[in-house]
N, C-alpha and C positions, 0 to 999 in steps of 0.2 A: 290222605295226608297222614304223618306218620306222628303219634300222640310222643308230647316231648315228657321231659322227667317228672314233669309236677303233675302230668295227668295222668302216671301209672301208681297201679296201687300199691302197697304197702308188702315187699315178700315177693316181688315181680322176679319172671326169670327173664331176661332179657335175650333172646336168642341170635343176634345178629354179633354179637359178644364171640370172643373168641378164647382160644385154652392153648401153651405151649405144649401140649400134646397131638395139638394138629401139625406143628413146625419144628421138627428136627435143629436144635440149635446147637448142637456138640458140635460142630464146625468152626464152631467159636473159638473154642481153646487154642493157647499154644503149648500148655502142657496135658500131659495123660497121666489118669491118677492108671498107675499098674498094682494091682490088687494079688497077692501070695495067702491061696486057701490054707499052707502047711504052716504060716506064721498064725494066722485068725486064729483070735481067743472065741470070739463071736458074744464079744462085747454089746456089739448095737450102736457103738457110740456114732460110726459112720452113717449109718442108717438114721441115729437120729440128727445129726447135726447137719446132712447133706441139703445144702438151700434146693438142690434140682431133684429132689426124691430120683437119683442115680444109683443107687446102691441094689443092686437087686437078692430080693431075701425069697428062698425056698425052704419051706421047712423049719422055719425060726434059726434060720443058719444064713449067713452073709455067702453065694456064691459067684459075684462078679459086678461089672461093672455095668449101667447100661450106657454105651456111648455115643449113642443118637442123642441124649439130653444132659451130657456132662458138659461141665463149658470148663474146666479144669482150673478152679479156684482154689482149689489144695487144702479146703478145711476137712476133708477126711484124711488127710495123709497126717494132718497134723493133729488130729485129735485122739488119731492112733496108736494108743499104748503099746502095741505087740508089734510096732513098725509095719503091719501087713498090707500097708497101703504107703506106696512111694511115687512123686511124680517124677516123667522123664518127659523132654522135651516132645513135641507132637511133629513128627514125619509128615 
């Protein structure tokens, strides 16, 4: 029998729990954030405001997008002072 919540301890990891890094949900979107490296200040601002940590950073530098976990809510496009993040409709 499988112990319920009041009989685990205190700090438990619960492993039958699951993470949206098992499930590709960028399928979701109906728009695409399109991301221009030659606009990037490399602010961060996208990086940090991104609710799907999408933004992929190499080198302390913004270089793309990831779109297996983008669901295309447009708060990096819009918190983008150098406009280098635009959404266009999703194909």
């Amino acid at each position: 029998m499988k112990e319920t919540w009041k009989e685990l301890p205190i700090g438990c990891i619960i492993e039958e729990g699951g993470t949206s890094r098992k499930f590709k949900t960028g399928d979701w979107r109906s728009e695409r954030a399109i991301f221009s490296k030659e606009k990037c200040t490399n602010c961060l601002l996208c990086y940090i405001y991104c609710p799907d940590d999408s933004i992929i950073m190499k080198n302390d530098k913004v270089v793309g997008i990831d779109y297996d976990f983008c669901k295309g809510c447009g708060i990096c496009a819009k918190i983008c002072k150098a406009k280098a993040i635009e959404m266009k409709p999703e194909r």
